[in-house]
C-alpha positions, 0 to 999 in steps of 0.5 A, a space after each residue: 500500500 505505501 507503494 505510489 499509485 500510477 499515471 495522472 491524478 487530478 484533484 480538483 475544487 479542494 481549498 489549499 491550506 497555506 501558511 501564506 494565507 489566512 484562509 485556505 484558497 481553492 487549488 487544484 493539484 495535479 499528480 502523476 506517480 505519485 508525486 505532485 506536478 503542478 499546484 494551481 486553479 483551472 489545470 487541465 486534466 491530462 488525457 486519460 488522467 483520473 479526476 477527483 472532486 474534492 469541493 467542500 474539502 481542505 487540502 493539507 499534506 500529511 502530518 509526519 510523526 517525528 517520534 513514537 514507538 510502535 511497540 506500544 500499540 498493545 499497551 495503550 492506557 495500562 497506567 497513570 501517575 507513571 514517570 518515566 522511571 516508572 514506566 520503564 520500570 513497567 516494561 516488562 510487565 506492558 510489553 513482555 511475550 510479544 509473538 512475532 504476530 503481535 509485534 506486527 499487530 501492536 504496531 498496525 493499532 498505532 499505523 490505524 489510528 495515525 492514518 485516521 488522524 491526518 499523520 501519514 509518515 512516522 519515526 518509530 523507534 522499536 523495542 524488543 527484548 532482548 535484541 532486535 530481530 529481522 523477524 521483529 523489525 520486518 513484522 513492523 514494517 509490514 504494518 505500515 505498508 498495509 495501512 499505506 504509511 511511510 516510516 523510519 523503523 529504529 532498533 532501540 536499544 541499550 546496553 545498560 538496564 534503567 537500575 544500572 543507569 541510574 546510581 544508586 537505584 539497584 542499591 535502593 531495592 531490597 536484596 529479593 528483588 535485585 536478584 529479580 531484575 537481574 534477570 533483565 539485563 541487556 545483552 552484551 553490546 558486542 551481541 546487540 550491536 550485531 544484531 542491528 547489523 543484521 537488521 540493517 544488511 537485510 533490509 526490504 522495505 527501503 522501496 516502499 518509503 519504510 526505512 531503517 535507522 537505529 535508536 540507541 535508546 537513553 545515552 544514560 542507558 548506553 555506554 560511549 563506546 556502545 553509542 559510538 558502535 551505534 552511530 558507525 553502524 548508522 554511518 556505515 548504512 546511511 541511515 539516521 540516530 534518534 535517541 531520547 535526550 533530557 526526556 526527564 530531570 533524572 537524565 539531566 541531574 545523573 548525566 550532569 553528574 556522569 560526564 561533567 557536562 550535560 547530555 547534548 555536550 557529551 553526545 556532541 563530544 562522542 560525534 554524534 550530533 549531525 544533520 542525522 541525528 535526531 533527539 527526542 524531548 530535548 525537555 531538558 536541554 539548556 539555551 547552549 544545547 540548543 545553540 549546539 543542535 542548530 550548529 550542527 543541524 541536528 532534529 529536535 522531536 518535540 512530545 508535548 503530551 508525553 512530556 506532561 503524561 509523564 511529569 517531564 517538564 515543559 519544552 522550550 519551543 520558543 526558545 529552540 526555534 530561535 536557536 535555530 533548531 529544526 524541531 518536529 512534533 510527536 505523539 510518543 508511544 500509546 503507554 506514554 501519551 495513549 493515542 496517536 493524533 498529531 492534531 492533538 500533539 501540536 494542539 498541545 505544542 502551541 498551548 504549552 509554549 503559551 503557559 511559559 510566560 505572560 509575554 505572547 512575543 514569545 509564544 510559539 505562532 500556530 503556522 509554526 507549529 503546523 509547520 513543525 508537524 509536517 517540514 520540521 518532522 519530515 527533516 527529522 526523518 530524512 525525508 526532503 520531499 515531504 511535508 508541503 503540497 508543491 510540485 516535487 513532493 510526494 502527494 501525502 495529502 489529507 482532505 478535511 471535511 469543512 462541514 465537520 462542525 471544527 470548521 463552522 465557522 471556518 476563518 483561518 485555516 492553519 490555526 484551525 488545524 491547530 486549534 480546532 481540528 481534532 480528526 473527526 474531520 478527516 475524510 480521505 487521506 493519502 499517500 502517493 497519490 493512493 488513497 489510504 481512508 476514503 470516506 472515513 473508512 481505512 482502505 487496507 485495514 479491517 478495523 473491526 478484525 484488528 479491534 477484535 484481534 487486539 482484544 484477544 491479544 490483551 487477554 492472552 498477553 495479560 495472563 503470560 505476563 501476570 509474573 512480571 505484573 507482580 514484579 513491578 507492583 514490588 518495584 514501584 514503591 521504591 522507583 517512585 520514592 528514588 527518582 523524584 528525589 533525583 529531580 528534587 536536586 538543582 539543575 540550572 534549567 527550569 522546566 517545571 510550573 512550580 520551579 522558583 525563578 532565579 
């Protein structure tokens, strides 16, 4: 299905959303192959060229999801009060005994949901435990391509669990759980990274715009010569590095501990940080980390409803877009945010940047945020044809339906899409030029074979890991108690509503 539909399409009557512009001004888009030849009024159809009326619709191109986890499809809404910590720390428990099948399945609950909400291309980074397999990896990609999306499927991974990354935390548990979480450690690096070799030698998908990359997955979690091997290895593929950086205050306060320096710095010292690095959060990132990813064109992805889900902080956005910084929108995964609706997450983006200070010069614009969520994120993939409706670009293109009520009225249409749209205004959504949703119905995907496949998955999954269920109900007291003390400590950026100036 992300395969482009063949010869000439002409859409015809739709308004175009355009930052340009305050309202969206009828256009006609033409399309041969899959990609857009001409944007303009009163084009002639090609001889033989299919025509699509779109009156009554609002063109825009595809979101593109810049961060997420397609593992966690099966996971959604199975906490709350998690930090991050915790959430790691329930991992096991909310993601263990994954059959090949499910890997696929949880990933295709995630593809559906983003096709219907507007997102037509995403950065997934992958867990599986205990290493990544082809098996795995190939299971992903084959969700996406048959909700028809385009992606960049990461192997995340480590080689350090959450209790040996952060000092002290293994020491906090009593002596009968340490042996149980013992039994969690990672494969040796050498092992792990093999496996992401394998992975990306053998990688099929490349044709189909589903593309490979690797994700080492928290630098806390990763040993430098473990982050380095994973940047060569992604050097040596051509393919890009994403990892989570300064998600949480533990990070920030351990990593300033740990290396003398914060995240971004050591990272950049290691040789990581390029045009093909991508970090996500960034929450915790201060105005010289932010200097230092636009100097080295390096992608922010920025996860505003994580980022509160979870108690991380608040993003600087205003503050990186002056830096300079590219910075596209995420969703993060279902166990961290519970759904996947770009329209939800830059809705998030825009109020977030609102509630940091009284001052609207230093508010994030709507268009901004739009922008974020379609060329920000579509650099942060590699992906340069992406994220406009102009000729040269891919025809990923979502039609809202100006009757739904998030457009009565309809005044400004890229603040609306923002603001106002919600996907239940989504009508059709497609990618090279084929559609994906028509008339609010996925073309490839059987919703209801996929709700009640999902729900038997749930069932089974909750028996197979009632074990490591019991295991983290033990473990929350004391990672819930030892983390936020970590975050208590200073920290010379402040993220937090209820941190003191000066």
């Amino acid at each position: 299905m992300a395969n482009s539909e063949k010869g000439f399409l002409l859409v015809r009557g739709a308004l175009l959303a355009d930052p340009a512009r305050r309202r969206g001004v009828p256009a006609d888009v033409l399309i041969e192959d899959g990609v857009i030849r001409a944007v303009g009024t009163g084009l002639a159809a090609p001889e033989g060229a299919a025509v699509f009326d779109a009156a009554g619709l609002l063109m825009h191109p595809g979101l593109v999801n810049a961060h997420t986890h397609g593992h966690s499809g099966l996971s959604k809404g199975m906490g709350d009060r998690w930090t991050l910590e915790l959430l790691l720390a329930a991992s096991p428990w909310i993601g263990g005994g994954r059959s090949v099948e499910d890997k696929k399945l949880t990933t295709l609950i995630c593809a559906a949901e983003m096709v219907a909400k507007g997102c037509t291309a995403v950065y997934d980074l992958y867990y599986e435990f205990s290493l990544p397999s082809r098996d795995g990896l190939d299971a992903a990609a084959a969700a996406y391509a048959e909700a028809g999306m385009r992606a960049v499927i990461a192997p995340m991974v480590a080689d350090r669990t959450l209790y040996e990354a952060i000092p002290g935390l293994m020491d906090a548990l009593p002596e009968a759980l340490q042996g149980q979480v013992a039994r969690l450690r990672t494969m040796p690096a050498e092992q792990t990274l093999g496996a992401i070799g394998e992975v990306l030698r053998h990688w099929r998908w490349s044709g189909q715009d589903i593309r490979a990359a690797v994700a080492p997955t928290i630098p806390l979690h990763c040993a430098d010569e473990f982050l380095c091997g994973c940047a060569r290895l992604a050097r040596e593929h051509g393919v890009g590095l994403h990892s989570h950086v300064g998600e949480s205050k533990v990070q920030a306060v351990v990593g300033r501990q740990r290396y003398g320096k914060t995240l971004v710095a050591h990272l950049d010292a290691l040789g990581l940080l390029g045009p093909d690095f991508t970090a996500a959060h960034g929450v915790w990132m201060d105005d010289d980390d932010l200097r230092r990813m636009a100097d080295r064109g390096a992608s922010i992805a920025h996860n505003p409803g994580s980022n509160m889900r979870l108690g991380n902080g608040m993003f600087p956005l205003r503050r990186a877009l002056d830096a300079g910084c590219n910075v596209g929108i995420g969703t993060d995964g279902a166990s961290s945010a519970d759904n996947q609706n770009m329209y939800e997450a830059m809705r998030y983006a825009s109020m977030l940047s609102k509630v940091q200070t009284p001052d609207p010069r230093f508010w994030a614009s709507s268009d901004e945020v739009y922008r974020a969520a379609t060329v920000g994120s579509a650099r942060a993939l590699g992906f340069k044809d992406l994220g406009l409706i102009a000729p040269g670009y891919k025809a990923d293109i979502v039609f809202l339906d100006l009757g739904s009520i998030n457009w009565v009225p309809h005044h400004w249409s890229t603040n609306q899409i923002v603001h106002s749209e919600d996907g239940g205004g989504v009508r059709h959504v497609m990618t090279g030029g084929r559609f994906i949703f028509r008339n609010g119905r996925h073309v490839g995907i059987d919703l209801a074979r996929l709700a009640r496949e999902a729900e038997a998955a749930r069932e089974r999954l909750e028996a197979l890991n009632a074990e490591w269920h019991d295991l983290y109900a033990k473990l929350e007291p004391v990672v819930a108690s030892f983390c936020p003390a970590i975050a208590a400590q200073p920290y010379h950026a402040r993220r937090y509503l209820c941190d003191a100036p000066g």
